[in-house]
N, C-alpha and C positions, 0 to 999 in steps of 0.2 A: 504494500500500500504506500502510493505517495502524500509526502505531506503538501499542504498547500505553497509551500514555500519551492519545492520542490516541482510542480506541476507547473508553475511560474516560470520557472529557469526551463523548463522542456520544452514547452509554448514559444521561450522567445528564440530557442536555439532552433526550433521547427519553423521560425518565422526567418531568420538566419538561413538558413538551408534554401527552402522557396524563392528568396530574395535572389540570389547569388547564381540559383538556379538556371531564371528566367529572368537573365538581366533586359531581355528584350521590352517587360513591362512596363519600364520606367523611363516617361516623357522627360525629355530637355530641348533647353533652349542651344537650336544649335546657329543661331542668329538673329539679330537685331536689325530690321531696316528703317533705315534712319534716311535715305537718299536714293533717287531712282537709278544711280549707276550700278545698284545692288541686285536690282531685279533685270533677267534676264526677258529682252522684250520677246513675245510672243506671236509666232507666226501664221497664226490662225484667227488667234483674237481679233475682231472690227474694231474700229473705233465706234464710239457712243453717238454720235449723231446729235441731234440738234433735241433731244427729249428733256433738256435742264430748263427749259424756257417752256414745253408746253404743260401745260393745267393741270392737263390728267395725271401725272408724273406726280402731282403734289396732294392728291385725294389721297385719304387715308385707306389702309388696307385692311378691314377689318377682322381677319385673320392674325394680323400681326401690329395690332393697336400701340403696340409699345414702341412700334419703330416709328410714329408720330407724336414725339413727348406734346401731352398739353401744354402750351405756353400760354405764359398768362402776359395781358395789358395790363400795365400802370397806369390807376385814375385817379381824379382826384375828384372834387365834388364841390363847386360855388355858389351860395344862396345871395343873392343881389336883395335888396333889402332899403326901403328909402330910409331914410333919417329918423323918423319916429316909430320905424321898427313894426308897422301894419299892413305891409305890404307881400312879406313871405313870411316862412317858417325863421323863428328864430333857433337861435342855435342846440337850446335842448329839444326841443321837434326836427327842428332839422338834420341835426346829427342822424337819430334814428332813421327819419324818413331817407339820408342818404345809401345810410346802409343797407337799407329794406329794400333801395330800387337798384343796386349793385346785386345784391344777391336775387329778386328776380331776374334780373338779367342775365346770369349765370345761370340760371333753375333753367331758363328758355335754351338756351347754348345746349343746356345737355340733353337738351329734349325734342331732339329734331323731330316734325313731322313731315308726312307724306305732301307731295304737290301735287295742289287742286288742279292743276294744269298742267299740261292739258288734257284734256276728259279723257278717263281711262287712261292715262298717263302709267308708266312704267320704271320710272325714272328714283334710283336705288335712295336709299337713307341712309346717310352715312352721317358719323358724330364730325360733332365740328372741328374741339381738340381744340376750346381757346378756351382763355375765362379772364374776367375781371379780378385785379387785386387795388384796392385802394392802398395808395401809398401816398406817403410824406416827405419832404425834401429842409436840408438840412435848415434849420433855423425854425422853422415849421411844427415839430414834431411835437408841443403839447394839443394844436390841434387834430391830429392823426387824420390831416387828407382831407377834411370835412370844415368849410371855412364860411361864413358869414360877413358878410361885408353890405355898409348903410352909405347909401351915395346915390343923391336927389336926382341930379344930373345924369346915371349912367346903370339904373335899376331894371328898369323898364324896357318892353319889349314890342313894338308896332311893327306886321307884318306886311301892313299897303296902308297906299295913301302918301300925303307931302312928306310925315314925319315917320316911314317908312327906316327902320332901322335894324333890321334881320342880320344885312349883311356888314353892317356898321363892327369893327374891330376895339374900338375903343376901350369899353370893358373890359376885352381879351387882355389888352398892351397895359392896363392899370393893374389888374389884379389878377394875371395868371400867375401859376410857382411850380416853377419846372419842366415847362412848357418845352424845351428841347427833347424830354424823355417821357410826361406824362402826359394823358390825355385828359384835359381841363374841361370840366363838365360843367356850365354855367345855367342855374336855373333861375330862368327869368322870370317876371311876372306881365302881365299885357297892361300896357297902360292905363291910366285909373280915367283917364278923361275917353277914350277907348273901347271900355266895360262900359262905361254908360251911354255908347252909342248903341241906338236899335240896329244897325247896318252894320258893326262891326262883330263876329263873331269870334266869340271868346272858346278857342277849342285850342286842342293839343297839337303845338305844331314844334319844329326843331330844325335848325341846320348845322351843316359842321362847315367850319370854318380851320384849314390846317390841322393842327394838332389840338384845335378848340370845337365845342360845341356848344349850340344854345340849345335848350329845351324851355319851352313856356306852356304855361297852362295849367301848371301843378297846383298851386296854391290855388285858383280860382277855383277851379271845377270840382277841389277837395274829392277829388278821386285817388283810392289807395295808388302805393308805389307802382304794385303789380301792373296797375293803369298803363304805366309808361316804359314797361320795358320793353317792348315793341316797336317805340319810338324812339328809345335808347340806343337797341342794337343796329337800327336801319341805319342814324347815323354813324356810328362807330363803323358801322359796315363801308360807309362811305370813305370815311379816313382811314381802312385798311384796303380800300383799292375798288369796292364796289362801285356799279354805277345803277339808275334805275331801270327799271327789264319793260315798265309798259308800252314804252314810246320808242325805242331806238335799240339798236344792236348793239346789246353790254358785251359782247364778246364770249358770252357760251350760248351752247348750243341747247341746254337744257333750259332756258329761261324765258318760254318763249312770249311775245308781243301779246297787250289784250289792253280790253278799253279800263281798269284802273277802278275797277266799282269798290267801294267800298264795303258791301257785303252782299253775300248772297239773297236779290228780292224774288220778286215773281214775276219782274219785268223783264225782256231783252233789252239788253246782252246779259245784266247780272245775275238773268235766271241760270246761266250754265259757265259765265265764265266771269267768275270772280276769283280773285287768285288770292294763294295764303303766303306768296313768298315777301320773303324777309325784305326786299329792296324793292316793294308795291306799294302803294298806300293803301290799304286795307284792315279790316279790324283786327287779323290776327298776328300779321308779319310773322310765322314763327316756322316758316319752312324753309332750308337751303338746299341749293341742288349741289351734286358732285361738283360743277363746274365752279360755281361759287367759293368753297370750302377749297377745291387746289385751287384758285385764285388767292386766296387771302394768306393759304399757307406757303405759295410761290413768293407774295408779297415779303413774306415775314421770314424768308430765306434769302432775300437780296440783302446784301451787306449794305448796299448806301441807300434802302430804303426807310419810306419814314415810319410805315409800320413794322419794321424790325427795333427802330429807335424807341420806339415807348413798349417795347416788350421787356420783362423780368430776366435778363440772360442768363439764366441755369446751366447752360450751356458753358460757363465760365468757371462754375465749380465740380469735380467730381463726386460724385454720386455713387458707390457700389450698386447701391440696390437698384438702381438703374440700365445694369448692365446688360446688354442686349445681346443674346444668344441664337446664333445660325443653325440651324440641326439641316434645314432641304433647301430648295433651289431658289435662290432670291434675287432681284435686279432692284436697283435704286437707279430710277432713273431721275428724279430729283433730289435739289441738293439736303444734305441731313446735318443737322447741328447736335451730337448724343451730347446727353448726361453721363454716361456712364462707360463702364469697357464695351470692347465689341470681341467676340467669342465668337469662331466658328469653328464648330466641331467636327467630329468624323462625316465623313457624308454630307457636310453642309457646303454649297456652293453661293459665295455674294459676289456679283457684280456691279462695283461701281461706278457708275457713269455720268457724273455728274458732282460738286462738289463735298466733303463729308469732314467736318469739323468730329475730333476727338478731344474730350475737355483736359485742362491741365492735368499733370500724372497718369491721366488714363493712357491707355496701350490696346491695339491689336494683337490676338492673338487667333494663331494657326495651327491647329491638332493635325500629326497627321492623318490623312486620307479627308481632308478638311483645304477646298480653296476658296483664294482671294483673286478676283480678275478684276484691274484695275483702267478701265477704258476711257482715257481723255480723262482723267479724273485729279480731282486737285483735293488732298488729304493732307491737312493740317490742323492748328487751331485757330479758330475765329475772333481769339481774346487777343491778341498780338502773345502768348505765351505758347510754354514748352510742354509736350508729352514724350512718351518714352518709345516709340516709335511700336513698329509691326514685330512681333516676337510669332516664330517661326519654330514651331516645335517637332521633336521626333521621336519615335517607338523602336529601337531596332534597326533596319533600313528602313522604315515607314517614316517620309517628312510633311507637313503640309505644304502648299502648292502657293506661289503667291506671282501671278503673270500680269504684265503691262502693255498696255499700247496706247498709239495716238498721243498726246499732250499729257501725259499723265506728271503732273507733280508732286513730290511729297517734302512738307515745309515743317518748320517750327520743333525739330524731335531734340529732343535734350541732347541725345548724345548720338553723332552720326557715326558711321560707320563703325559702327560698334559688336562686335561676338562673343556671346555670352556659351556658357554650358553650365550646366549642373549635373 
C-alpha cells in the first residue's frame, strides 16, 4: 500500500515520463512578426479589392457579434433655460429627465425592428452595436455631462418665420464643453411669444448641427423622455453619417423612397406605406436597415472621421476578456478596431482585407494548423502606440500559417524582428 505522500511523487514522475515522451505536445513561439519582410508573400493569394469602403463589409455578422465591439458615443446633455428659470427643467428635473432620455435611447438601439417597407419586405434585422454614454470633460465633472444654463437672449427655439433660429449656432459656440469629442445635446424650449401663437405649432422637432444638436419640444408638450428618443436617435443618426430615405437617394439600397406619412391612417398612400425607419419622420423611427448600420459602423472606422471622434476609444486599452477567437473560415472585409487578443486556432482561417487595429500589449496569435492571410491589409495600432506583434506558434513540425499580398503593412509592434521560443 502506498502512502499518500508516496502516490504524489509517482503521479509527478508519470507526469515526467509522458512529458519527455511526447515532446511533440508542447506549443512554442517559434516567431515574432513585427514587419512585413518577415512574411513570405504569397503566390496564390489576390489582393482584397476595393471591399474596405463598401457598407456591407461593415454590417454586423450575427454569428460572430463579438467581432463588432459595441462602441459607444460620448454625450453630453444642455437644458437652455431663461433667467427666471420657467422656461425648462431645472437642474434636479432635468438631471433625471436627461438621463431617462439617454437610456431610452439606448433601450431603442438594442431593439431593432423589422421594416415597414416595403410591403412584404425581407430585409434582415441586425443589432446596431452602438450606444450612448454620457460623459464629462475636464473642469466639468461635478456636473456629470448634465448642465443647465439661464440666458434671455439665447434659450429659445423658432422653427419658421422672421425670427427663425433652428439653424442659428450661437448657443452651440457659448455653451458647448467638449465639443471636438462629445456630442452636445441642446434642449431647447419654443419661444414663449411662439406658444401663444394659434398658427404656430408647438411639437417635437430637432436638428443636428456638426457635433451639436437641438431638440425642442420637451418641456412644452410634458411628454415623458421615452417621447423623444426617436427624435434623439434620427439626429444623432444624422451626425454619424445618415441622411433622410423619403425624398432622395441616401445611398443604400434597403431604404427605399415613400411619401413620409407620419402614421399609418386609412387614407392613400398612408394606408400601406408608412415607414418605421429611423431616418423618416414618423411616429416610431425605430427600424435600421443593414445598409444603414455598415454605414455608421464604416463611419466610425474612418480614422479622420467625425463620428469616430466623439466615440469612447476602447480600442486604446487592452481588454482580455475581449479577446476574439478564430476556430473556421473568416474574411474581414472591413476595417476592425479589437479590444482584445486575436486567436486563431487549429483549423481556423482569417483573412484580412482591409485595415485591423490590435490595442496596446495585445498580440496575434497562430496555432499550428491555424492561418492568417493578410490581403492589402494594414495591421497596426490606431492609438499612435505599441503591440507585440503576430506570435507564430508550433507543435512538432506543425506551425501556423501567416501569408501576405498586395499592400499589406504591418506598423507600430514593440519589438520588430524579433524570435522568441519557449
Amino acid at each position: 500500500m502506498y502512502t499518500i505522500h508516496q502516490l504524489q511523487i509517482k503521479q509527478f514522475i508519470g507526469f515526467l515520463i509522458l512529458l519527455f515522451a511526447f515532446p511533440g505536445c508542447t506549443e512554442k513561439i517559434s516567431q515574432v512578426i513585427g514587419s512585413l519582410d518577415q512574411i513570405a508573400p504569397s503566390q496564390t493569394l489576390q489582393t482584397g479589392g476595393d471591399d474596405c469602403s463598401a457598407y456591407t463589409s461593415y454590417s454586423p455578422d450575427t454569428t460572430h457579434l463579438d467581432h463588432t465591439p459595441v462602441k459607444y458615443i460620448r454625450v453630453n446633455v444642455h437644458f437652455m433655460n431663461s433667467s427666471d428659470s420657467s422656461k425648462n427643467y431645472n437642474y434636479h428635473r432635468a438631471r433625471p429627465f436627461g438621463e431617462k432620455l439617454i437610456a431610452a435611447a439606448n433601450q431603442h438601439l438594442t431593439d431593432n425592428q423589422k421594416m415597414a417597407l416595403p410591403r412584404g419586405n425581407t430585409t434582415p434585422i441586425l443589432p446596431t452595436r452602438y450606444q450612448y454614454k454620457i460623459s464629462t470633460s475636464t473642469g466639468y465633472e461635478e456636473n456629470r455631462g448634465i448642465y443647465c444654463h439661464y440666458d434671455d437672449d439665447l434659450y429659445w427655439f423658432v422653427s419658421r418665420g422672421r425670427n427663425k433660429n433652428n439653424y442659428d449656432r450661437h448657443v452651440i459656440k457659448k455653451y458647448s464643453i467638449g465639443l471636438d469629442s462629445i456630442i452636445n445635446i441642446f434642449v431647447v424650449p419654443h419661444h414663449p411669444d411662439s406658444v401663444v401663437s394659434e398658427s404656430y405649432a408647438v411639437t417635437s422637432a430637432g436638428i443636428a448641427l456638426g457635433n451639436a444638436i437641438k431638440i425642442a419640444g420637451v418641456f412644452e408638450t410634458r411628454k415623458s423622455a421615452r417621447a423623444f428618443r426617436g427624435l434623439l436617435n434620427h439626429e444623432v443618426g444624422h451626425v454619424l453619417g445618415l441622411r433622410h430615405t423619403w425624398n432622395a437617394n441616401d445611398g443604400c439600397d434597403d431604404t427605399p423612397r415613400n411619401p413620409n406619412c407620419w402614421m399609418t391612417t386609412d387614407q392613400a398612400p398612408c394606408d400601406t406605406a408608412a415607414s418605421n425607419n429611423l431616418m423618416d419622420y414618423n411616429k416610431h423611427q425605430n427600424a435600421w436597415t443593414p445598409c444603414q448600420i455598415g454605414k455608421i459602423q464604416f463611419n466610425m472606422s474612418r480614422e479622420s472621421s467625425r463620428a469616430r471622434r466623439v466615440l469612447d476609444p476602447l480600442w486604446c486599452q487592452l481588454d482580455p476578456k475581449k479577446t476574439i477567437t478564430i476556430r473556421d473560415s473568416i474574411v474581414w472585409s472591413g476595417a476592425k478596431d479589437l479590444e482584445g487578443n486575436l486567436e486563431i486556432e487549429e483549423g481556423g482561417v482569417l483573412t484580412v482585407n482591409c485595415r485591423l487595429s490590435i490595442p496596446p500589449h495585445g498580440e496575434i496569435t497562430v496555432a499550428p494548423g491555424g492561418k492568417l492571410l493578410l490581403r492589402d491589409a494594414l495591421v497596426h495600432n490606431a492609438c499612435g502606440k505599441t503591440w507585440n506583434g503576430i506570435k507564430v506558434l508550433t507543435r512538432g513540425k506543425h506551425a501556423g500559417q501567416v501569408r501576405q499580398s498586395g499592400n499589406t503593412v504591418i506598423e507600430n509592434v514593440v519589438v520588430a524582428d524579433q524570435v522568441m521560443s519557449q
